[in-house]
C-alpha positions in Angstrom: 138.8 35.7 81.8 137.7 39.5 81.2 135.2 37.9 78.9 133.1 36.4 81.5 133.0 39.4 83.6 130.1 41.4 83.0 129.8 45.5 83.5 127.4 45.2 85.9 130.0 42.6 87.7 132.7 44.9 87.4 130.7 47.7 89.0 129.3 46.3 91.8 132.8 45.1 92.8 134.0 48.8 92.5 131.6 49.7 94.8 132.5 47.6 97.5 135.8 48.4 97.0 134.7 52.1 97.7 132.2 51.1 100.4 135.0 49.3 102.2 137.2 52.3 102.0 134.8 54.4 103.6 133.8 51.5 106.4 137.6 51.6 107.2 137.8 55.3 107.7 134.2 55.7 109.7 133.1 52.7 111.4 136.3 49.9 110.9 135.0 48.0 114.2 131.8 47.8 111.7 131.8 47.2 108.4 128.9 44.9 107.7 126.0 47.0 106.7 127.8 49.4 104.7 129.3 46.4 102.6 126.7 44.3 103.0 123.9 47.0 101.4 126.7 48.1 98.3 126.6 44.5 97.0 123.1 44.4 96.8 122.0 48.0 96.2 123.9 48.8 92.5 121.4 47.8 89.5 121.0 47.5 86.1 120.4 51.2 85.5 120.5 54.3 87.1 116.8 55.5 87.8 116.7 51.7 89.0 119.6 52.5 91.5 118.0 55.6 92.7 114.4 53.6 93.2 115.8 50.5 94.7 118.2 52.4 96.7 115.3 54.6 98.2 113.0 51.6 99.1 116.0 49.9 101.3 116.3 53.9 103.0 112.8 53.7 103.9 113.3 50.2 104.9 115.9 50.7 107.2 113.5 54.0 108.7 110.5 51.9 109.1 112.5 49.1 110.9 114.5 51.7 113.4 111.0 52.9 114.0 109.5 49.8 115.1 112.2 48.2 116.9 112.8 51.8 118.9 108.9 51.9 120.1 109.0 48.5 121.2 112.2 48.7 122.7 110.7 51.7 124.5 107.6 50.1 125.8 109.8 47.6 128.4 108.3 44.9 127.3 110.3 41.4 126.9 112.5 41.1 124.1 110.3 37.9 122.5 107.3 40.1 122.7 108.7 43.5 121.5 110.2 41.3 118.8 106.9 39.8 117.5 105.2 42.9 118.3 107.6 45.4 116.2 107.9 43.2 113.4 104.0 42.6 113.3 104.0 46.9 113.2 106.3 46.9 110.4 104.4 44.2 108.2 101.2 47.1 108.2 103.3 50.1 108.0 105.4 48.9 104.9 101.6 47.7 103.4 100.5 51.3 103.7 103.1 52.7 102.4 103.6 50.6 99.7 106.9 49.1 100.5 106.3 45.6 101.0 109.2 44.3 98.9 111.5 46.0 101.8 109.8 43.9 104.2 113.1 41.6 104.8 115.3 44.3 105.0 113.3 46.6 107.7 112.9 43.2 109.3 116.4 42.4 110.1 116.9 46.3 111.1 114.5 45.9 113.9 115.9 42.6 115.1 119.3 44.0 115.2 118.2 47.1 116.9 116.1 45.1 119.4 119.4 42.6 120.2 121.7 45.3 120.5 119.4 47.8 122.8 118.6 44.6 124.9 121.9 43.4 125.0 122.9 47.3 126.5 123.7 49.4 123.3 122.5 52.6 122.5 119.9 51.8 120.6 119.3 55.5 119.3 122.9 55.5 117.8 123.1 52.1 116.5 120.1 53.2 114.3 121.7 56.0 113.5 124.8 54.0 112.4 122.7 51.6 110.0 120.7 54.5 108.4 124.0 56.1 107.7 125.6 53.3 106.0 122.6 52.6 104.3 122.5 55.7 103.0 126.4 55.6 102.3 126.2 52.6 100.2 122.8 53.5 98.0 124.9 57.0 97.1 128.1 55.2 96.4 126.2 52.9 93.9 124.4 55.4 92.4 127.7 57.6 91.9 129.2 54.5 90.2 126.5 54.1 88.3 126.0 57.4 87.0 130.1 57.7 86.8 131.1 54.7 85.6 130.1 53.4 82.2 126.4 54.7 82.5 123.8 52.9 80.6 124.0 54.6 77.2 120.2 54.6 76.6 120.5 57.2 73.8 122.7 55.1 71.8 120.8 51.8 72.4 117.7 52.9 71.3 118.9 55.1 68.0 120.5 51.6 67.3 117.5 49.9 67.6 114.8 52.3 66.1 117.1 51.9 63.2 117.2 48.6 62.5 113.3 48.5 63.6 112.5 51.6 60.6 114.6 49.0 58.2 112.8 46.1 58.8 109.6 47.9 58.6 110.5 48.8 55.5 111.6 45.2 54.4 108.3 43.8 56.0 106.0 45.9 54.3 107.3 45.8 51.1 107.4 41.8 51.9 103.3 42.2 52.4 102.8 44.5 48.9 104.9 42.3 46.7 104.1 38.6 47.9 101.3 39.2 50.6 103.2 37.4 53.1 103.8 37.9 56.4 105.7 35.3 58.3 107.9 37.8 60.5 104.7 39.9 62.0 105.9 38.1 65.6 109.2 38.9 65.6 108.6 42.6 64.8 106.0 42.6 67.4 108.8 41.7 69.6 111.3 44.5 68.4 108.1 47.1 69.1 108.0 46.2 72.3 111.6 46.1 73.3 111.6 49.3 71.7 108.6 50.7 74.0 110.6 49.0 77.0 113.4 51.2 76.4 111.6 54.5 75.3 109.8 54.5 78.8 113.2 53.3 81.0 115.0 56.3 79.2 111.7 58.5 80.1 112.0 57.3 83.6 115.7 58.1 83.7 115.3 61.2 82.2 114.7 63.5 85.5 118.1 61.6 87.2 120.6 61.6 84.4 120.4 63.2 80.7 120.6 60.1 79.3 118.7 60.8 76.7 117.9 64.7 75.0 114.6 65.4 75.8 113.7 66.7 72.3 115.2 63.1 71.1 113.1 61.6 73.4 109.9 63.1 72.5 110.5 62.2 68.8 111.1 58.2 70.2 107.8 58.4 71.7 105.7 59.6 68.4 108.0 57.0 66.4 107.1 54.2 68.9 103.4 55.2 68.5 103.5 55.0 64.8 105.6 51.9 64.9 102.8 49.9 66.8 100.2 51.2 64.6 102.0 49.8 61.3 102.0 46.7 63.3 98.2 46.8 63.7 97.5 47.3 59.8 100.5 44.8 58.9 98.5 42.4 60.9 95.1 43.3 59.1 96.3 43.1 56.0 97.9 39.7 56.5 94.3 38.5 57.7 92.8 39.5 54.5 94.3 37.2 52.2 96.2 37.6 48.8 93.8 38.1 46.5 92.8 41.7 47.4 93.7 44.1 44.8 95.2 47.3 45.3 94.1 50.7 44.0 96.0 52.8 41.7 96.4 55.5 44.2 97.5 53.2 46.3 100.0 51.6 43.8 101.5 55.1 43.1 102.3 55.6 46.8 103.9 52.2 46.8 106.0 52.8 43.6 107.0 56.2 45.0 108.0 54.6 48.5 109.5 51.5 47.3 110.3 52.6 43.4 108.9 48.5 42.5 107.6 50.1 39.3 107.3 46.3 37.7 104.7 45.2 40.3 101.7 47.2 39.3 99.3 45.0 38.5 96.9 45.4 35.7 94.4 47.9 35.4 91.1 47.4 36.4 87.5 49.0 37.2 87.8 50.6 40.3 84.3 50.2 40.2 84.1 46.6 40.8 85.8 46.7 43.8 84.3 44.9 46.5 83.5 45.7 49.8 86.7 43.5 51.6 88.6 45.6 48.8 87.8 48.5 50.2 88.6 47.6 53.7 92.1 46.5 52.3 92.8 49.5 50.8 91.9 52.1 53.5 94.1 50.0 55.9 97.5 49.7 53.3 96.6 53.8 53.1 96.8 54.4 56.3 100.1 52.0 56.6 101.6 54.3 54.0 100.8 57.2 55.6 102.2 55.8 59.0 105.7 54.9 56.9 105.6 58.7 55.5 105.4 60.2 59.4 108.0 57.6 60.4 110.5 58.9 57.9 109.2 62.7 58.6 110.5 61.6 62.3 113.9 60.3 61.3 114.2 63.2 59.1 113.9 65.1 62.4 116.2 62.6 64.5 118.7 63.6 61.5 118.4 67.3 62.2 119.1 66.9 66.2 122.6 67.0 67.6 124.6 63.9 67.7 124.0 62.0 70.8 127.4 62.0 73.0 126.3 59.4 75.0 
């Protein structure tokens, strides 16, 4: 059964679990917001936690604040409602927030029922922001706790297999001139840039990631996307082009394919396509030479704990 549990499952359970402990011991007569906002306020990562989590704080602020100055003005409860929720709408536009639109909704209907209906309505705001705040902190201490998002190790993982099928796909390009993967690699760069800029993001909440690490990943990605843009070129320019000997020497040197030099010829010939294809498989080479300068670097870091 364990199988078809996922982490993220598992973790958002534990934090209702903890949520409900803490309703019980604060507020048992209660319990709905604080549980309510845990199962919906743990995410996929922590610096998404702490983001999401902060939105449905401002939220519930923006709601208490329109459903207290209608509820002040005397006015009927159909009006205020109307009125408050209208005030909401522009004040979550302004401020950006518009995907907590819902939530400060409901926060300044329930305000608005219960200060009609003879509540406090000064303390039962104060009781909502509370647990809202309760149950955004909870997740994010699970979160950050409990089986974090191992960013470091993902990404080592996949800039590795990304540097050897660089390697493979270029040395596809130089010894057949094909290249019939150039969309899947694409694919790998980007997931790769995906991750980079979650870890950057996450950087300031959690050391997820070293920062020296970090700044390496971004120079690699870089160089990684620019191999894809000569990979591309050169696969546009057909399989006729011939290759120069100084280009042929890097080659052998990178890929030790001694038996594929091709046959001398006048360098002089060369045509002016030729030329093209030659300055772009140079400057593919010398992207492959900074991309193992940069593992060579990776190498020299501390091992990532993480």
């Amino acid at each position: 059964m364990m199988q078809y549990i996922g982490m993220r499952t598992l973790k958002t359970g534990l934090t209702v679990f903890l949520a409900g402990l803490v309703a019980q011991a604060i507020n048992p007569q209660d319990q709905f917001v604080l549980l309510f906002t845990a199962v919906i306020a743990l995410e996929s990562s922590v610096a998404s936690s702490f983001e999401i989590g902060m939105k449905r704080v401002a939220a519930t602020i923006i709601g208490a604040f329109s459903a207290i100055l209608l509820y002040s003005s005397g006015l009927p409860l159909p009006v205020s409602a109307a009125l408050s929720v209208m005030l909401l709408i522009i004040v979550a536009n302004r401020l950006g927030q518009t995907g907590s639109i819902g939530i400060s909704g409901s926060v300044t209907i329930l305000i608005l029922l219960n200060g009609y209906a003879g509540q406090n309505p000064y303390f039962f705001t104060y009781i909502r922001l509370r647990d809202t705040i309760l149950a955004v902190a909870l997740a994010l201490i699970v979160n950050l706790l409990i089986f974090p998002p191992r960013a470091a190790k993902r990404i080592r993982r996949q800039e590795q297999l990304l540097y050897d099928n660089t390697l493979a796909m270029v040395e596809k390009i130089y010894l057949y001139r094909v290249a019939d993967n150039l969309e899947d690699y694409r694919s790998e760069v980007q997931q790769l840039a995906s991750d980079v800029q979650t870890a950057a993001t996450e950087l300031g909440i959690v050391k997820s990631i070293e920062d020296k690490r970090l700044a390496v990943y971004k120079k690699l990605l870089s160089t990684y996307q620019k191999i894809y843009i000569y990979s591309e070129n050169l696969a546009l320019m057909g399989k006729e082009m011939r290759v120069t000997d100084a280009n042929q020497k890097q080659l052998t040197d990178l890929f030790g394919h001694e038996e594929v030099l091709e046959a001398e010829w006048n360098e002089e010939d060369i045509t002016r396509n030729e030329v093209i294809y030659n300055y772009t498989l140079d400057r593919l080479i010398s992207n492959l030479k900074e991309i193992k300068a940069y593992e060579q670097q990776l190498s020299e870091l501390p091992a990532i704990n993480r």
